[in-house]
Every structure is written in structure tokens, then in C-alpha cells.
ZAMARGU-4260 file (C-alpha; in steps of 0.2 Angstrom, whole numbers, plus 5000, padded with zeros to 4 digits):
<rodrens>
0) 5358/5263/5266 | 5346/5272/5251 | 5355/5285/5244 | 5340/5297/5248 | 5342/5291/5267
5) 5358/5295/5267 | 5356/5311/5260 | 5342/5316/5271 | 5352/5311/5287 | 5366/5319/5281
10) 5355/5334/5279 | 5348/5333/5298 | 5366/5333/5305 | 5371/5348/5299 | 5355/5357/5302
15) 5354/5351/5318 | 5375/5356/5322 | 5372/5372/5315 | 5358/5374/5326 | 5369/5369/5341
20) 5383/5379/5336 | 5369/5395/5335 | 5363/5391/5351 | 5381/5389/5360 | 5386/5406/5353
25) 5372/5414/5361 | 5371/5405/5375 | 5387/5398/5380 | 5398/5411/5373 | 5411/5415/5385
30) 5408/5432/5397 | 5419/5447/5393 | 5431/5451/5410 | 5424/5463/5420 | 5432/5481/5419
35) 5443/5486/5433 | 5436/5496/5447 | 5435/5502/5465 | 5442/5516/5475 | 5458/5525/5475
40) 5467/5538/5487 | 5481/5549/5489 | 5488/5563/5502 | 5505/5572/5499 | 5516/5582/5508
45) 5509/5598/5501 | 5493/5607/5501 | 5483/5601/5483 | 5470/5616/5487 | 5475/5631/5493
50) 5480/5650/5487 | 5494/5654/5476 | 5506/5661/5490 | 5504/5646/5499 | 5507/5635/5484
55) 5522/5647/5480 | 5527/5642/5499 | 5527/5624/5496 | 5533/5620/5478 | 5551/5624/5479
60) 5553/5613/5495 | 5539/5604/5498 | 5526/5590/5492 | 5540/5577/5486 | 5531/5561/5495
65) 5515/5555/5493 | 5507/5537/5502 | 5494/5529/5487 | 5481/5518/5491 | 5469/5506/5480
70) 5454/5495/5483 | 5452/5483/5469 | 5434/5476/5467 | 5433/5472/5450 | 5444/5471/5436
75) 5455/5457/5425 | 5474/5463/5420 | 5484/5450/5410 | 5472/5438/5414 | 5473/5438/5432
80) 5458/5444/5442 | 5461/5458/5453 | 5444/5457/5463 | 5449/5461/5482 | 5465/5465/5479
85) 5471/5481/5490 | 5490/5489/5487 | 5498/5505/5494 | 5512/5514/5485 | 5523/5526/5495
90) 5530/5538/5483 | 5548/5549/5483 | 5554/5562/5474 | 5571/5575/5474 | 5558/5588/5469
95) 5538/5593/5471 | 5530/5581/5462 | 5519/5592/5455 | 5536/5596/5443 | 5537/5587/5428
100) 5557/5584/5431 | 5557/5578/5447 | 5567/5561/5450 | 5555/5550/5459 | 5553/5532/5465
105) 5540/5520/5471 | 5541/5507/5487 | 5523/5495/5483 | 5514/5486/5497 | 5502/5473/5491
110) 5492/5464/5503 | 5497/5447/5513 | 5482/5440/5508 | 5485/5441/5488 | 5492/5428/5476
115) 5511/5431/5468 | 5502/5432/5452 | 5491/5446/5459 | 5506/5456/5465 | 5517/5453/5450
120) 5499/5458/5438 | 5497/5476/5450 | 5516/5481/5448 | 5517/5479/5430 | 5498/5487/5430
125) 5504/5504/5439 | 5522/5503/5428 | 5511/5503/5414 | 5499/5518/5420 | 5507/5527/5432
130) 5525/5526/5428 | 5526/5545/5423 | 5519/5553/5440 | 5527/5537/5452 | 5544/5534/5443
135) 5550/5516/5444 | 5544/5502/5456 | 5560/5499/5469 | 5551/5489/5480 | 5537/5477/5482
140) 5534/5472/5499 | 5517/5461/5507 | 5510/5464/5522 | 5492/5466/5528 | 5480/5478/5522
145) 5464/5487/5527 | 5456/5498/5515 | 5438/5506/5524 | 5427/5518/5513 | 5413/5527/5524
150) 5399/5537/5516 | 5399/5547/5528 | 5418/5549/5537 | 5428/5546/5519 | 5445/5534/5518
155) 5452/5525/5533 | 5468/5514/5525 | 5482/5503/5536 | 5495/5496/5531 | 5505/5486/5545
160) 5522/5493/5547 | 5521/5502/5529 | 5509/5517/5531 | 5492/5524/5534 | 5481/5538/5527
165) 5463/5545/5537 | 5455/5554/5522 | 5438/5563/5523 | 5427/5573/5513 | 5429/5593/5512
170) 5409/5597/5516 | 5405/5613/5507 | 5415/5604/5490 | 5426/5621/5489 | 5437/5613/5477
175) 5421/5609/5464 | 5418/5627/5465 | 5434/5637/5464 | 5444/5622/5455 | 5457/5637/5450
180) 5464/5634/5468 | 5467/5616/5464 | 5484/5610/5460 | 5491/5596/5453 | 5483/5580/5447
185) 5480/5561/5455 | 5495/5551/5452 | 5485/5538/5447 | 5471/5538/5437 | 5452/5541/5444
190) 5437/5547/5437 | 5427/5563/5446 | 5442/5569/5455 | 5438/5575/5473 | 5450/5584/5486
195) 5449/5576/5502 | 5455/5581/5520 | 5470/5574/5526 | 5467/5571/5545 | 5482/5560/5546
200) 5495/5552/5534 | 5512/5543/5538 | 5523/5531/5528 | 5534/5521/5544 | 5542/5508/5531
205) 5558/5518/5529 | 5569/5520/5545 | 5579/5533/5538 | 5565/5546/5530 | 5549/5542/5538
210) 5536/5557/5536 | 5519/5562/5541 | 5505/5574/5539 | 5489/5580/5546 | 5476/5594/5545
215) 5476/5601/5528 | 5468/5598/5509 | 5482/5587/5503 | 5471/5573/5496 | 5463/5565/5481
220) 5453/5553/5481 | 5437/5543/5468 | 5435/5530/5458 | 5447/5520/5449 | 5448/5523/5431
225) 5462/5513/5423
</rodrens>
């Protein structure tokens, strides 16, 4: 072949991959996993807004058990997608949680419906961000899940056999306005923290200390914010 043929080729190739490469990068590059989100609730075993005498009434001897709940609808963790994922966490403590040295542990619930790598990815995703306000994961158990959130009635969550929470929205947002009657903070993290109403909560897993609630501002609830 002509020297200046061969030149010239050799010149088009690599125009032409670097071109390619140019394009492939903008076009082809690979899309960033999407952040994690969805919804997120809690109600305890102690009022969250009410007045100083009636926190005073609860601290020393109540408020040590709290039934989580999450909604995955987006998100990646240790390369494992977590879209549609839903887990409930029933919490324990020897003292209020709402005091920093209070022994507590964690039973987790992860929907039937999820892959082992998906349950294996929450745990160490609440062990990692959670494990000052939950204490240490005891118990992973699968059963199924429902995870409803209304506009307009708030959080309905099931889980068979393990617990359920019935969660609505405080009207006249009481807690935005006078957040100096608000107490404590969401065990997990969220983002616009909102006090809900607890119309009912029960955790039914444990034979020997099941527990319930209903009727009073015991809950959190918004979005997830890991």
C-alpha cells in the first residue's frame, strides 16, 4: 500500500474511533442508580406531641416499643435495587427510647415477596443508618406485606402475623405550629417530619410481650431520606 494511503487510513481510524468513543460517552454512558426513596412510618408507645406533664408521665415508664414501616419505591443499596421493597421493624427497649442509654433491639420483617439479596441489602441498610435509635437487628423474619398511603386517610400497613399500624394526618398541623410540644425524633431518617395520629398500632409477632395502642399523636411519618 502507498505510504501516504496508509497514513491517511490510519488517520480516518482514529478520527473516526475517537468520534465513536465521543458519542458513546454521551450517549451510551451508563445511568447513575436512582436515589433511594418512598415513604416511611412509625407510632410508639408514648405520646410524640403533647404537654410537658404528660411527657413527664410517660418518659420514666413508657414509650420503649415502637412498630416501623417503609415503602421502597426507588433507590439502589450495594448494588441491589430496592424498588418495591416494603419492611417493618418492631423495636424494644429497657427504657423510653426517647433516652440516649436505653438498651434496645430490633425484630425486621421484610416482605415474602422480596429476593434474599433484597432482605440481606435492607438489614445492613437500617444497621448502617439506624443502628443508634434501633439497636441491633435480632431477627429477620418474611412474611407478607401491605404498605397503603391515602392522601386523604394517611398510612394503612399490615404485616401478617407480625404487626400493623393505621396512621392519619393531624388536620389543623398542631405540631408545625407549636413544634416546642414535639418530642423526640424519627427513628429512621425522613425528610419534612410530620406527627401523625395513631388510630391503631400492634406488634402480634412476640407471644410473650405483645403490645398495642390507639387514639393519641404517637407517630411519625414522610419521606424517606436515607
Amino acid at each position: 500500500m502507498n505510504k501516504n494511503l496508509l497514513l491517511a487510513s490510519t488517520f480516518l481510524v482514529a478520527s473516526a474511533t475517537t468520534v465513536f468513543a465521543g458519542i458513546s460517552t454521551r450517549y451510551f454512558a451508563p445511568t447513575p442508580p436512582a436515589p433511594i426513596a418512598g415513604d416511611y412510618v412509625e407510632a410508639r408507645t408514648a405520646s410524640v406531641f403533647c404537654g410537658a406533664c404528660h411527657y413527664n408521665s410517660e418518659i420514666l415508664n413508657g414509650g420503649r416499643e415502637a412498630l416501623m414501616a417503609w415503602k421502597f419505591d426507588t433507590g439502589t443499596y450495594r448494588n441491589v435495587n430496592l424498588a418495591g421493597v416494603k419492611a417493618m421493624a418492631a423495636v424494644a427497649a429497657d427504657q423510653s427510647l426517647g433516652l440516649d442509654e436505653a438498651i434496645r433491639q430490633t425484630t425486621l420483617a421484610v416482605d415474602s415477596g422480596a429476593s434474599d439479596a433484597q432482605v440481606n441489602a435492607i438489614k445492613s441498610l437500617l444497621a448502617e443508618k439506624c443502628a443508634k435509635d434501633i439497636g441491633p437487628i435480632t431477627k429477620v423474619v418474611r412474611v407478607p406485606i401491605t404498605f397503603t398511603h391515602n392522601a386523604t386517610s394517611g398510612y394503612q400497613v399490615d404485616g401478617a402475623g407480625f404487626g400493623s399500624l393505621n396512621v392519619s394526618y393531624r388536620t389543623d398541623n398542631g405540631c408545625c405550629t407549636i413544634p416546642g410540644l414535639v418530642w423526640y425524633t424519627p427513628l429512621s431518617p425522613i425528610a419534612h417530619r410530620m406527627v401523625g395520629f395513631t388510630e391503631t398500632v400492634q406488634f402480634t409477632a412476640s407471644a410473650n410481650a405483645p403490645w398495642q395502642r390507639e387514639g393519641e399523636d404517637s407517630a411519625f411519618y414522610g419521606p424517606i431520606a436515607f
